[in-house]
DRENROKE-646490 format. One line per 2 residues: number of its first residue (from 0); their letters; for each residue x, y, z of N, C-alpha, C, O. Coordinates in nm, 3 decimals, always signed. Layout:
BEGIN
NUM = a = X Y Z X Y Z X Y Z X Y Z; ...
//
This chain:
BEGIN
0 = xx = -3.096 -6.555 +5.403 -3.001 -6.454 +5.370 -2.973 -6.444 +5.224 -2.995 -6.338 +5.166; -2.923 -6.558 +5.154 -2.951 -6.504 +5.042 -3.093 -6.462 +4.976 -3.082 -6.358 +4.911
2 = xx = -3.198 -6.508 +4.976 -3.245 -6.412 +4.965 -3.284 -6.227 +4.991 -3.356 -6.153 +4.924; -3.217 -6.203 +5.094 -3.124 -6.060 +5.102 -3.041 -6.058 +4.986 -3.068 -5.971 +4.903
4 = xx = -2.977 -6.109 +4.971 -2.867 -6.055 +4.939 -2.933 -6.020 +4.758 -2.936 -5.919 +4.687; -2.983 -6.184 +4.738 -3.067 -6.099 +4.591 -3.133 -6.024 +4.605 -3.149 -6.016 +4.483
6 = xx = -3.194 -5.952 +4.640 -3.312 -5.855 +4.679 -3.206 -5.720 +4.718 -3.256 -5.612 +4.685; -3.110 -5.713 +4.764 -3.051 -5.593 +4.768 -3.037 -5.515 +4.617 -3.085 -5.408 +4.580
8 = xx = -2.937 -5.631 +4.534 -2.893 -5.602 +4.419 -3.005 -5.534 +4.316 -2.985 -5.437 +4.242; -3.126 -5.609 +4.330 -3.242 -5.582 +4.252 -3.257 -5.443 +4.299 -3.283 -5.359 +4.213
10 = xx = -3.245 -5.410 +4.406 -3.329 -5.266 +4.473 -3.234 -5.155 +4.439 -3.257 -5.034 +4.449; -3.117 -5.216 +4.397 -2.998 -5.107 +4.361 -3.057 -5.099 +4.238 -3.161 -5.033 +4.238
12 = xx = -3.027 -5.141 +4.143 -3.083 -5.162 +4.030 -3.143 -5.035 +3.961 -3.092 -4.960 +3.878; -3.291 -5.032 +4.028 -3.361 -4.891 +4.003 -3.254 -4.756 +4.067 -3.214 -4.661 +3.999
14 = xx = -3.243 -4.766 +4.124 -3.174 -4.626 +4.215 -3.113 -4.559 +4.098 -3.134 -4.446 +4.054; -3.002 -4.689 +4.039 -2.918 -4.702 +3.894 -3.004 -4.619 +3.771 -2.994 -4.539 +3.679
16 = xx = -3.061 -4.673 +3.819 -3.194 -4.635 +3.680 -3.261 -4.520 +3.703 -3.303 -4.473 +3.598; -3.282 -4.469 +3.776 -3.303 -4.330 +3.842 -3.211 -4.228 +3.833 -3.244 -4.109 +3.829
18 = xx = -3.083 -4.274 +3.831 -2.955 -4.176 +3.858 -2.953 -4.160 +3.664 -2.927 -4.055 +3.606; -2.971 -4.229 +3.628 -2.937 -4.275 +3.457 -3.067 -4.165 +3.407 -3.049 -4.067 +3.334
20 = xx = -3.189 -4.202 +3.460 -3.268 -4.084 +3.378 -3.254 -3.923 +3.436 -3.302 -3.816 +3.397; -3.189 -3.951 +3.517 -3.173 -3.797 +3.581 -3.069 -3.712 +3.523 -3.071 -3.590 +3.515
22 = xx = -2.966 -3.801 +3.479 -2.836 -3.714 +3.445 -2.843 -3.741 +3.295 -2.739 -3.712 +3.236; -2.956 -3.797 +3.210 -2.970 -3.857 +3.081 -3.058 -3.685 +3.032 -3.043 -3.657 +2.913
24 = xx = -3.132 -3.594 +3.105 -3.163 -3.538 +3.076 -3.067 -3.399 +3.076 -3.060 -3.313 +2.989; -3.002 -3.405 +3.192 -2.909 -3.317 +3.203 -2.802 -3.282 +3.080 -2.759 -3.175 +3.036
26 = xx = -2.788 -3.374 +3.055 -2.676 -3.435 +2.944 -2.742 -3.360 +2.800 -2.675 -3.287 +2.727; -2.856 -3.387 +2.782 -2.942 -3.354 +2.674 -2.968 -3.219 +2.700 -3.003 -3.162 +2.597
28 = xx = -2.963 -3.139 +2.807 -3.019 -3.010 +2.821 -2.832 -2.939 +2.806 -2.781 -2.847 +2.743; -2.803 -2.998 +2.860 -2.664 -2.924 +2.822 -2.574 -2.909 +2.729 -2.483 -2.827 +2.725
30 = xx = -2.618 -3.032 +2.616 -2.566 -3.024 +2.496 -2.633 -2.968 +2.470 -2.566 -2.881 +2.414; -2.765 -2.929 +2.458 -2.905 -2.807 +2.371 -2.825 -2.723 +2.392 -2.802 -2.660 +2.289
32 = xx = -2.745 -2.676 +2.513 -2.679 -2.541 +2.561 -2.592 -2.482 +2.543 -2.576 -2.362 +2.561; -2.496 -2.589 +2.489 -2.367 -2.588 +2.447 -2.411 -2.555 +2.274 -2.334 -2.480 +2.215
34 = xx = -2.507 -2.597 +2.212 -2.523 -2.611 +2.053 -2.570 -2.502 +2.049 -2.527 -2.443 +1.950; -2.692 -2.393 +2.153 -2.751 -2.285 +2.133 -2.636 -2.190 +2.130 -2.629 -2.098 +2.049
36 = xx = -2.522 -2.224 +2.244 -2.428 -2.087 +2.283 -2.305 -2.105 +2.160 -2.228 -2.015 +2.126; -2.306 -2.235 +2.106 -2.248 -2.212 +1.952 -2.300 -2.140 +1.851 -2.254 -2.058 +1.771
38 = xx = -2.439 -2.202 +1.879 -2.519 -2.108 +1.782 -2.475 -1.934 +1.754 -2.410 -1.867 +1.673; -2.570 -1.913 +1.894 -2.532 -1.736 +1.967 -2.405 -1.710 +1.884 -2.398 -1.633 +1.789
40 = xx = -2.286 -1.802 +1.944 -2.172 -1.713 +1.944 -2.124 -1.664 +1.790 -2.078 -1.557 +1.751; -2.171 -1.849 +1.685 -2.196 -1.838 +1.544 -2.188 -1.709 +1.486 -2.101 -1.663 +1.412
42 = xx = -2.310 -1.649 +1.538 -2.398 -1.547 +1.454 -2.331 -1.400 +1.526 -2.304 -1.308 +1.448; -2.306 -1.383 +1.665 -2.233 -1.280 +1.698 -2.114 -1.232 +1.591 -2.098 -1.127 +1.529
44 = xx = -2.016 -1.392 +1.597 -1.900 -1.385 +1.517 -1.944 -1.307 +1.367 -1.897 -1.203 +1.321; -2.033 -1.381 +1.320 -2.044 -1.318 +1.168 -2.111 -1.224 +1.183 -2.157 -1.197 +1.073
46 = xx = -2.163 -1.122 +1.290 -2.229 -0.995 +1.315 -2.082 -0.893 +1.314 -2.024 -0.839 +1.220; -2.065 -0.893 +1.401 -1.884 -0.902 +1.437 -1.824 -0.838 +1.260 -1.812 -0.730 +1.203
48 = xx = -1.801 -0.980 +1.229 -1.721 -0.971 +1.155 -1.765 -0.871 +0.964 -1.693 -0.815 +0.882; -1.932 -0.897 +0.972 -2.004 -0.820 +0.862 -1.975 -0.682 +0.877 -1.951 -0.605 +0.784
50 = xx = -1.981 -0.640 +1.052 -1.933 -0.487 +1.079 -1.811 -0.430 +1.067 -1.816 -0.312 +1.033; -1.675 -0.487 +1.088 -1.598 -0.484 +1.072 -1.574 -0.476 +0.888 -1.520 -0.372 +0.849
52 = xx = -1.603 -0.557 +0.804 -1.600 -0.552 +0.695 -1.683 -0.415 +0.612 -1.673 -0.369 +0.498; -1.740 -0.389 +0.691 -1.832 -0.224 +0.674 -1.729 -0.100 +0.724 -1.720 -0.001 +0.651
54 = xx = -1.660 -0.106 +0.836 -1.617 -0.013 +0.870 -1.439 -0.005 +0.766 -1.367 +0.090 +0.735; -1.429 -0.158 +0.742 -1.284 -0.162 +0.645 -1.329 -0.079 +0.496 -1.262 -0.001 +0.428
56 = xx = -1.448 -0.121 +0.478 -1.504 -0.017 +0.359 -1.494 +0.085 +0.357 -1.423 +0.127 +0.266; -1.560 +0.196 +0.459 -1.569 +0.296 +0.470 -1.445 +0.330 +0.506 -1.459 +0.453 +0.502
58 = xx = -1.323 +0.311 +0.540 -1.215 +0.337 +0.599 -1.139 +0.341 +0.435 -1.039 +0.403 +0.401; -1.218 +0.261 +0.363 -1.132 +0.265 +0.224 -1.189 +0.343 +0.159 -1.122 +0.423 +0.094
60 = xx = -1.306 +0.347 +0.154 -1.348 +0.550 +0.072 -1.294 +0.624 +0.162 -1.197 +0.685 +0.118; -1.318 +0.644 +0.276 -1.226 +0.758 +0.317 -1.109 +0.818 +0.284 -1.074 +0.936 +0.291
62 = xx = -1.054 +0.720 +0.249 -0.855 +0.704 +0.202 -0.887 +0.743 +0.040 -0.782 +0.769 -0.017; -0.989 +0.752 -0.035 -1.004 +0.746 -0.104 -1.030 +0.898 -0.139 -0.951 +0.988 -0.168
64 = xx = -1.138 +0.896 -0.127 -1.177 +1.063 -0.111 -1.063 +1.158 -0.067 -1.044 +1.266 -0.123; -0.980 +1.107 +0.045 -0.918 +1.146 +0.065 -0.797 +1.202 -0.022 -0.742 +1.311 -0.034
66 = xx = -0.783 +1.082 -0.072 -0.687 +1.113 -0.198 -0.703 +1.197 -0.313 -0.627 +1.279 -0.364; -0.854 +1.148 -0.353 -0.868 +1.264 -0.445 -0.877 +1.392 -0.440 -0.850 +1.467 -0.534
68 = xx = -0.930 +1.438 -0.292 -0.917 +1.577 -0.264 -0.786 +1.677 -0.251 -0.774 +1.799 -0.255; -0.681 +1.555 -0.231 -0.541 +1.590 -0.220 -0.478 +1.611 -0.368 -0.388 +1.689 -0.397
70 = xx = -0.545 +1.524 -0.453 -0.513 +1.544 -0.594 -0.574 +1.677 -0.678 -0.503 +1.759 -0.735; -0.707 +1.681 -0.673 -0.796 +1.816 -0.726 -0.695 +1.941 -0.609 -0.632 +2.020 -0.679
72 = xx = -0.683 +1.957 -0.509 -0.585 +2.085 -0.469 -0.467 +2.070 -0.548 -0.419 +2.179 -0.577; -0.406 +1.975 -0.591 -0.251 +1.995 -0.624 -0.294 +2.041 -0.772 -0.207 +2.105 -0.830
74 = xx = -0.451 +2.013 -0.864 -0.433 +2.056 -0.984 -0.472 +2.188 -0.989 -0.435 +2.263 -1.079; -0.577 +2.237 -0.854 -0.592 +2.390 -0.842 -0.487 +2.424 -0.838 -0.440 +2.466 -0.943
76 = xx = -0.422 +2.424 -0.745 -0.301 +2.491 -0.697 -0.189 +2.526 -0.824 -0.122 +2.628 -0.840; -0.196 +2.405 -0.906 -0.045 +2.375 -1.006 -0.131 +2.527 -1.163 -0.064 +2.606 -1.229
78 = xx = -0.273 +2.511 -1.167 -0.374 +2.618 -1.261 -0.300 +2.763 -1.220 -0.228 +2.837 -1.288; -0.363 +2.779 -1.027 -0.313 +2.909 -0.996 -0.153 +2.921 -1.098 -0.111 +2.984 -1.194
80 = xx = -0.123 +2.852 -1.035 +0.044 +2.903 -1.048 +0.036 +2.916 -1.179 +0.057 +3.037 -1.195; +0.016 +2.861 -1.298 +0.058 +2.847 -1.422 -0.029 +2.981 -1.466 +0.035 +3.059 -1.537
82 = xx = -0.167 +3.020 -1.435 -0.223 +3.146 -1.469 -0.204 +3.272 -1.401 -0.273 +3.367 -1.437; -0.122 +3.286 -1.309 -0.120 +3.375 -1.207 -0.071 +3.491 -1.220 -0.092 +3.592 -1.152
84 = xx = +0.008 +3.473 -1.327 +0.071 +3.635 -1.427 -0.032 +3.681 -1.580 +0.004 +3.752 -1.674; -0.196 +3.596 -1.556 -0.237 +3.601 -1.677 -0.245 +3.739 -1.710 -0.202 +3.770 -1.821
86 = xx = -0.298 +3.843 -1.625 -0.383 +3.985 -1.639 -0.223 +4.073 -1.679 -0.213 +4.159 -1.767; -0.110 +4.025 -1.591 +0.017 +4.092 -1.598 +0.062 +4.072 -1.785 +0.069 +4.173 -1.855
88 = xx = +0.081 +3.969 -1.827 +0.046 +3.930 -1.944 -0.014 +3.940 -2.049 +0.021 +3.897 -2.158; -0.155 +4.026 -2.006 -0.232 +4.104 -2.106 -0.184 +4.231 -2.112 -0.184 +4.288 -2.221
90 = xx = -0.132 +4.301 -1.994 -0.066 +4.413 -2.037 +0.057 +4.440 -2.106 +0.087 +4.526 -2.189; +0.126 +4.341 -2.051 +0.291 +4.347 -2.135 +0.279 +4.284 -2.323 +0.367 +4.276 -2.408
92 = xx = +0.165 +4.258 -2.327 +0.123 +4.247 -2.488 +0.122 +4.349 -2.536 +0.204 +4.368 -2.626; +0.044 +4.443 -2.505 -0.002 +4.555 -2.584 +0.144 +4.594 -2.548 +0.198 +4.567 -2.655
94 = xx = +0.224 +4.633 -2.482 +0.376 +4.701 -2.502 +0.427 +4.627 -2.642 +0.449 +4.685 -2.749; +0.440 +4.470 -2.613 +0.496 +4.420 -2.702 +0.488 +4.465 -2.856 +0.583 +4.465 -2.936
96 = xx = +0.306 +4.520 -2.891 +0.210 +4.527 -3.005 +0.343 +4.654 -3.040 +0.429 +4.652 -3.128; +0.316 +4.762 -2.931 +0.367 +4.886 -2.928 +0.571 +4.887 -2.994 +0.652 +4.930 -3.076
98 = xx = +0.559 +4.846 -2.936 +0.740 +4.770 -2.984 +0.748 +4.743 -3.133 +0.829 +4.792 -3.213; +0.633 +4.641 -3.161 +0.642 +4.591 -3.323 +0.624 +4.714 -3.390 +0.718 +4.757 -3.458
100 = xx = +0.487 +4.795 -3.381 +0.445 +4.905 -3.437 +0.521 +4.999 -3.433 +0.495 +5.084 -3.518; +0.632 +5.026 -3.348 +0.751 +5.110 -3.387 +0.865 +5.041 -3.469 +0.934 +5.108 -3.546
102 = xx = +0.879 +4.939 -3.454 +0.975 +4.853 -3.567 +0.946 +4.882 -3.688 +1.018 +4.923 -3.779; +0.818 +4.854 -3.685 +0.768 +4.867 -3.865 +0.785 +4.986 -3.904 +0.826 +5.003 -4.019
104 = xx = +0.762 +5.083 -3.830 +0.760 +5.213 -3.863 +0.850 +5.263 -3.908 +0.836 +5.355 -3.988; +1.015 +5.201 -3.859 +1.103 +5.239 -3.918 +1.205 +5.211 -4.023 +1.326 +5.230 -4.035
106 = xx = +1.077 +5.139 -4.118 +1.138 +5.047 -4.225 +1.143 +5.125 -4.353 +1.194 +5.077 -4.455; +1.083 +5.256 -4.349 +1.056 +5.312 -4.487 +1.194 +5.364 -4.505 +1.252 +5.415 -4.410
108 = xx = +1.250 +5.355 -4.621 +1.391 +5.395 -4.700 +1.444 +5.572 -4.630 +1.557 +5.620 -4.617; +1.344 +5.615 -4.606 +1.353 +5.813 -4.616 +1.426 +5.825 -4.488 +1.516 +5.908 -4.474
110 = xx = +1.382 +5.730 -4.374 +1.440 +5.751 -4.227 +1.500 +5.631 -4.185 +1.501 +5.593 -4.068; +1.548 +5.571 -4.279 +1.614 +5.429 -4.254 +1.731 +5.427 -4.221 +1.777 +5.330 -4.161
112 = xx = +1.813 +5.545 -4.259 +1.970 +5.571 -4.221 +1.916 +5.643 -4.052 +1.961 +5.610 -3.942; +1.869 +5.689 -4.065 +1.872 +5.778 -3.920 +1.838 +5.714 -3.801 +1.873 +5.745 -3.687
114 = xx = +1.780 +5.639 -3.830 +1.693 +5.568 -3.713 +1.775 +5.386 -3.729 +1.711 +5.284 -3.705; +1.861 +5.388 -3.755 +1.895 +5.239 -3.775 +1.984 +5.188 -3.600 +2.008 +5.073 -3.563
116 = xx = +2.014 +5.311 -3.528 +2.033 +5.251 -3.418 +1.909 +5.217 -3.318 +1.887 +5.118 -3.247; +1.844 +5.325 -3.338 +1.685 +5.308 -3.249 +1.627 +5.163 -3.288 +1.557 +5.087 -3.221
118 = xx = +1.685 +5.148 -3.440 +1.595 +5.005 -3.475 +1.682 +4.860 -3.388 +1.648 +4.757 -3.332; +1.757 +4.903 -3.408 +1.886 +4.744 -3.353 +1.862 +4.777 -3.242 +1.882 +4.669 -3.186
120 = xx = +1.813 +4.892 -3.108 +1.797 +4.886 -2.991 +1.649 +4.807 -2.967 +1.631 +4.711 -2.891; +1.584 +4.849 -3.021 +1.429 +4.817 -2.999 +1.415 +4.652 -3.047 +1.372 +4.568 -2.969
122 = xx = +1.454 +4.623 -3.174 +1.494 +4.477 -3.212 +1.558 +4.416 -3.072 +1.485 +4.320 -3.048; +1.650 +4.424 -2.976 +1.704 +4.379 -2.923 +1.581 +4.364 -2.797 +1.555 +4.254 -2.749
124 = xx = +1.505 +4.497 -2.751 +1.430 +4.483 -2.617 +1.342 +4.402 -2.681 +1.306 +4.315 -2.601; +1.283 +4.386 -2.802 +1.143 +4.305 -2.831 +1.233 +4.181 -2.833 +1.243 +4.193 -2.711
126 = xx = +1.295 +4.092 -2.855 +1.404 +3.976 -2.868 +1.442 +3.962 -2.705 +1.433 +3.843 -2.675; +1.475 +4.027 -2.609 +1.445 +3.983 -2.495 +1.265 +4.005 -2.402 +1.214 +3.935 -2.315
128 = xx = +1.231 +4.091 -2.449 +1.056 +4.063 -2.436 +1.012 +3.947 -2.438 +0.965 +3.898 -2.335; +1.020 +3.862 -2.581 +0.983 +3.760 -2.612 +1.077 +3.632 -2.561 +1.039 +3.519 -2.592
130 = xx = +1.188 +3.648 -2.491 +1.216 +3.579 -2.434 +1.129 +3.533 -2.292 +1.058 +3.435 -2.267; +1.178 +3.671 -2.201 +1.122 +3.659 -2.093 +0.928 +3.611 -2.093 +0.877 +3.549 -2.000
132 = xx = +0.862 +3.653 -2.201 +0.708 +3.667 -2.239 +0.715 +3.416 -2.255 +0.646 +3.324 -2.212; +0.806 +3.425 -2.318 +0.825 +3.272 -2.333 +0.858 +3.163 -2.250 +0.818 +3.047 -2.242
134 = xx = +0.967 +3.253 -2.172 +0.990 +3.151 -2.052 +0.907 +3.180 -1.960 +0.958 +3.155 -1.850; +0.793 +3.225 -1.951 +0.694 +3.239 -1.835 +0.525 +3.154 -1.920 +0.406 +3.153 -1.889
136 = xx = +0.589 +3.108 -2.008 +0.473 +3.018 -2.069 +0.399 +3.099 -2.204 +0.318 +3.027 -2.261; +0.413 +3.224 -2.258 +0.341 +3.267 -2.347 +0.394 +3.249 -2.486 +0.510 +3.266 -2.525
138 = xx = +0.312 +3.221 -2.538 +0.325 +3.146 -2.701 +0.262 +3.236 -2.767 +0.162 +3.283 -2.714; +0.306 +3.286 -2.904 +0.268 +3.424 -2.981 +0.186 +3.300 -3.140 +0.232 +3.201 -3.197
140 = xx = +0.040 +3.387 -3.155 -0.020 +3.318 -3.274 -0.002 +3.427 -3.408 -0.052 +3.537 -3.429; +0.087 +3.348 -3.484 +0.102 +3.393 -3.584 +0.039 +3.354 -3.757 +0.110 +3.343 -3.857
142 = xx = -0.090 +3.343 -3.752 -0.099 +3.245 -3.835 -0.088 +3.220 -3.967 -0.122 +3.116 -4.024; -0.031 +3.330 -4.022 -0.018 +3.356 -4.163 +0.001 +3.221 -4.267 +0.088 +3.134 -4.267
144 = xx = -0.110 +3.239 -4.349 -0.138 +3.143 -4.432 -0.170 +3.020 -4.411 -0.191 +2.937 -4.500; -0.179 +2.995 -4.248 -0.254 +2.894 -4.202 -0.409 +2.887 -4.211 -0.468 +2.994 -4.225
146 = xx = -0.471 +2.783 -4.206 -0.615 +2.732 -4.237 -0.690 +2.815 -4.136 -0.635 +2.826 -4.026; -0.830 +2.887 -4.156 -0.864 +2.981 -4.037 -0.952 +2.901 -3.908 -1.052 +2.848 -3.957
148 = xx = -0.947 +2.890 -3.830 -0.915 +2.822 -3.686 -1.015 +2.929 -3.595 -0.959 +3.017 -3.528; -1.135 +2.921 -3.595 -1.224 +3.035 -3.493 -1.210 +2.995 -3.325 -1.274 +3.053 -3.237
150 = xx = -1.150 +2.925 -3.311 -1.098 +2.896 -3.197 -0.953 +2.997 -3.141 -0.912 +3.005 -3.026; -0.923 +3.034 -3.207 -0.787 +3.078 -3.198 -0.779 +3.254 -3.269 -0.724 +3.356 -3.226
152 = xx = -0.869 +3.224 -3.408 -0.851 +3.346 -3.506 -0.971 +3.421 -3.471 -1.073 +3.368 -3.426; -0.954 +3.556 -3.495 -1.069 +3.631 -3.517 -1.063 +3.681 -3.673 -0.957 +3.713 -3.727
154 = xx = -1.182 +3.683 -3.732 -1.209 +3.766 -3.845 -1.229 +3.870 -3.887 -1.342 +3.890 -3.931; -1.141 +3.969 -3.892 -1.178 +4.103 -3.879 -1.241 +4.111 -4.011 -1.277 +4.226 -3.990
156 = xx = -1.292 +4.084 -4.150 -1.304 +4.075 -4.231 -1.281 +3.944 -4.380 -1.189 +3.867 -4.353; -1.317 +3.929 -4.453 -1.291 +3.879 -4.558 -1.266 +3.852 -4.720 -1.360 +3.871 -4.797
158 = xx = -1.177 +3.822 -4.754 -1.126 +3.899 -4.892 -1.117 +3.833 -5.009 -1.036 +3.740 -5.007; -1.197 +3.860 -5.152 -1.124 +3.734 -5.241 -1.018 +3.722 -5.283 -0.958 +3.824 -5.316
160 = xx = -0.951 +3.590 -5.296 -0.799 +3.596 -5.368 -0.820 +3.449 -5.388 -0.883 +3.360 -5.332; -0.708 +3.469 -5.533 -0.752 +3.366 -5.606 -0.554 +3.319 -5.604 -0.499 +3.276 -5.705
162 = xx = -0.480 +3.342 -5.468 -0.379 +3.303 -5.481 -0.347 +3.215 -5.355 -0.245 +3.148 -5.340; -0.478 +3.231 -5.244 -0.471 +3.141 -5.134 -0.606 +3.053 -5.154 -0.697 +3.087 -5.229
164 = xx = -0.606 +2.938 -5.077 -0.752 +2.854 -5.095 -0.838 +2.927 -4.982 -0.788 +2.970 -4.878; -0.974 +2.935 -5.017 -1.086 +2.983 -4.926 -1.059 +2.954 -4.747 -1.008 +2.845 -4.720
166 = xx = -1.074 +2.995 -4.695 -1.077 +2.983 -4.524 -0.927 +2.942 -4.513 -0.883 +2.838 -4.463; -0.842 +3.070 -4.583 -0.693 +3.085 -4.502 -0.675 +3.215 -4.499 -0.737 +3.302 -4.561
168 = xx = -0.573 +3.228 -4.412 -0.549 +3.362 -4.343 -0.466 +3.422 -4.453 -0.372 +3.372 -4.514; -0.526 +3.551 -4.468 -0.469 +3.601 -4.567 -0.339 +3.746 -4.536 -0.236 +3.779 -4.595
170 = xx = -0.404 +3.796 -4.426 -0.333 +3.901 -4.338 -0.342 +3.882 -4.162 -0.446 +3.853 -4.103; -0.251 +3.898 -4.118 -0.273 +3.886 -3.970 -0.274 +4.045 -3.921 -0.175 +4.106 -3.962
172 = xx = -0.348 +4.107 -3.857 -0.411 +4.238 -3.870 -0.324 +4.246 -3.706 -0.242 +4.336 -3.692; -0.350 +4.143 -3.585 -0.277 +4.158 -3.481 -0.270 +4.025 -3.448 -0.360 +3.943 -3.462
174 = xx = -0.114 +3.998 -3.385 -0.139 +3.812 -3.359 -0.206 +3.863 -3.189 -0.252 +3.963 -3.134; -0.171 +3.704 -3.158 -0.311 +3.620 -3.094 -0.175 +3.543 -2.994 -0.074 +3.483 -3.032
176 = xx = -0.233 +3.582 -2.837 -0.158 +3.506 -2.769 -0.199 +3.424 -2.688 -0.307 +3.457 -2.640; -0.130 +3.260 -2.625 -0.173 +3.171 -2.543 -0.100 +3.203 -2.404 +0.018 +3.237 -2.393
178 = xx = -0.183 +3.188 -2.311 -0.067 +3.147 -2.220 -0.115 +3.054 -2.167 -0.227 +3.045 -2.117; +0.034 +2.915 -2.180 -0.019 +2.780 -2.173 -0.071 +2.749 -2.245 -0.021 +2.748 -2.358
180 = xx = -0.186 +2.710 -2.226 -0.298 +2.620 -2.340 -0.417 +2.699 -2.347 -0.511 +2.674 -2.423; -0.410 +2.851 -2.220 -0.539 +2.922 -2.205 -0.516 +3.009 -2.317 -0.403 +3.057 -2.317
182 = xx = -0.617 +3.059 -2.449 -0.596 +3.119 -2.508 -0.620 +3.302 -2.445 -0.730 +3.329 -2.395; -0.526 +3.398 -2.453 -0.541 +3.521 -2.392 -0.629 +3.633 -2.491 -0.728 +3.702 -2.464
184 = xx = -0.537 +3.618 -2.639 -0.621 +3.707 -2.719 -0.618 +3.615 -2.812 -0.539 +3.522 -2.803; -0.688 +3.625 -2.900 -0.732 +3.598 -3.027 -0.645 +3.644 -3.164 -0.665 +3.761 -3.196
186 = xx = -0.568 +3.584 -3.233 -0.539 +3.659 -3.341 -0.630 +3.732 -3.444 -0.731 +3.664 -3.464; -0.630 +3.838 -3.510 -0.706 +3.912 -3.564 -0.653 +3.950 -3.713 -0.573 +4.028 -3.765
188 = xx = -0.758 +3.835 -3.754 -0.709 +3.800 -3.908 -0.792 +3.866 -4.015 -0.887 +3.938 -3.986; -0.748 +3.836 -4.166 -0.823 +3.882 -4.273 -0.838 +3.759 -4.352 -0.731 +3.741 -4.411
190 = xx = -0.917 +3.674 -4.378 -0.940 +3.508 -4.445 -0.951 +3.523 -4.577 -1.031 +3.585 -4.647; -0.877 +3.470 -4.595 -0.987 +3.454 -4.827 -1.083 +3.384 -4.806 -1.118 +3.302 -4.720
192 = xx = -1.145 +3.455 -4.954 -1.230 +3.367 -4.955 -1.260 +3.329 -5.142 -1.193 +3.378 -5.233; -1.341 +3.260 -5.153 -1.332 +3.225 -5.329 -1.347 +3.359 -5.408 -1.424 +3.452 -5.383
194 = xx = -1.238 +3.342 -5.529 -1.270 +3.507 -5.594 -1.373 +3.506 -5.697 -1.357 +3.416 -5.779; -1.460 +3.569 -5.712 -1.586 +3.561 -5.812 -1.511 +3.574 -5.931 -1.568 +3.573 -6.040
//
């Protein structure tokens, strides 16, 4: 009997050893499985997350673009408005021209008593003209004896004089109006130039 009894233990032994390489592989195949589906999930995550970081991009030009398109309308829009009486503006000039050209007219001594109320009336409408012509943005170019400016001046001609320096305005023939910063007409000047 004892020899049974050693001989059992021995025969367990392997069984032991059998159960050990069986679940020794299992063990090894399931950590491979567990390390692959880390792997997988690894690379999903930073798939995942590279797309997401693409769509936060594009979500930020959008907002972007967005903005600027909201900005370029508010500077169309703010142009309209500020030019929107320009053409109305070219006409109420030439009245204005018309206004001066009767002012002057009535400066000569012979009809100066007669006409001195017509003058203080007309003085008064050109003085609110140029009000209203001002508070709607129009600025009158006057440039007399200023430096000549082809941006602004026209040359109707040029004259020697030896009492202004070369390329200044010597006569303003008709001023020159802005509205805003857009120039409308041109002043229309007479320039010196060196006297021989």
């Amino acid at each position: 009997m004892k020899d049974q009894d050693n001989i059992q233990p021995e025969q367990q032994q392997p069984s032991q050893d059998v159960e050990d390489t069986m679940t020794k592989p299992e063990t090894e195949a399931a950590s491979t499985d567990d390390a692959a589906n880390e792997q997988n999930d690894s690379m999903q995550l930073e798939a995942l997350q590279t797309e997401l970081n693409k769509y936060k991009e594009l979500g930020l030009r959008i907002q972007a673009e967005a903005d600027n398109q909201r900005k370029r309308m508010q500077r169309d829009f703010d142009k309209r408005r500020q030019f929107a009486l320009e053409s109305f503006m070219r006409e109420l000039i030439s009245v204005r021209d018309s206004l001066e050209r009767g002012l002057d007219a009535t400066v000569s001594d012979d009809i100066a008593e007669k006409v001195t109320p017509l003058r203080e009336g007309m003085e008064m409408t050109l003085k609110q003209l140029d009000k209203v012509l001002a508070d709607n943005g129009l600025s009158v170019l006057d440039p007399q004896g200023e430096v000549f400016n082809p941006e602004l001046h026209e040359a109707a001609t040029m004259q020697p004089s030896d009492q202004q320096e070369p390329n200044t305005v010597l006569q303003v023939i008709q001023k020159g109006y802005c509205l805003h910063d857009r120039l409308l007409r041109p002043a229309m000047v007479i320039v010196a130039k060196a006297a021989n």
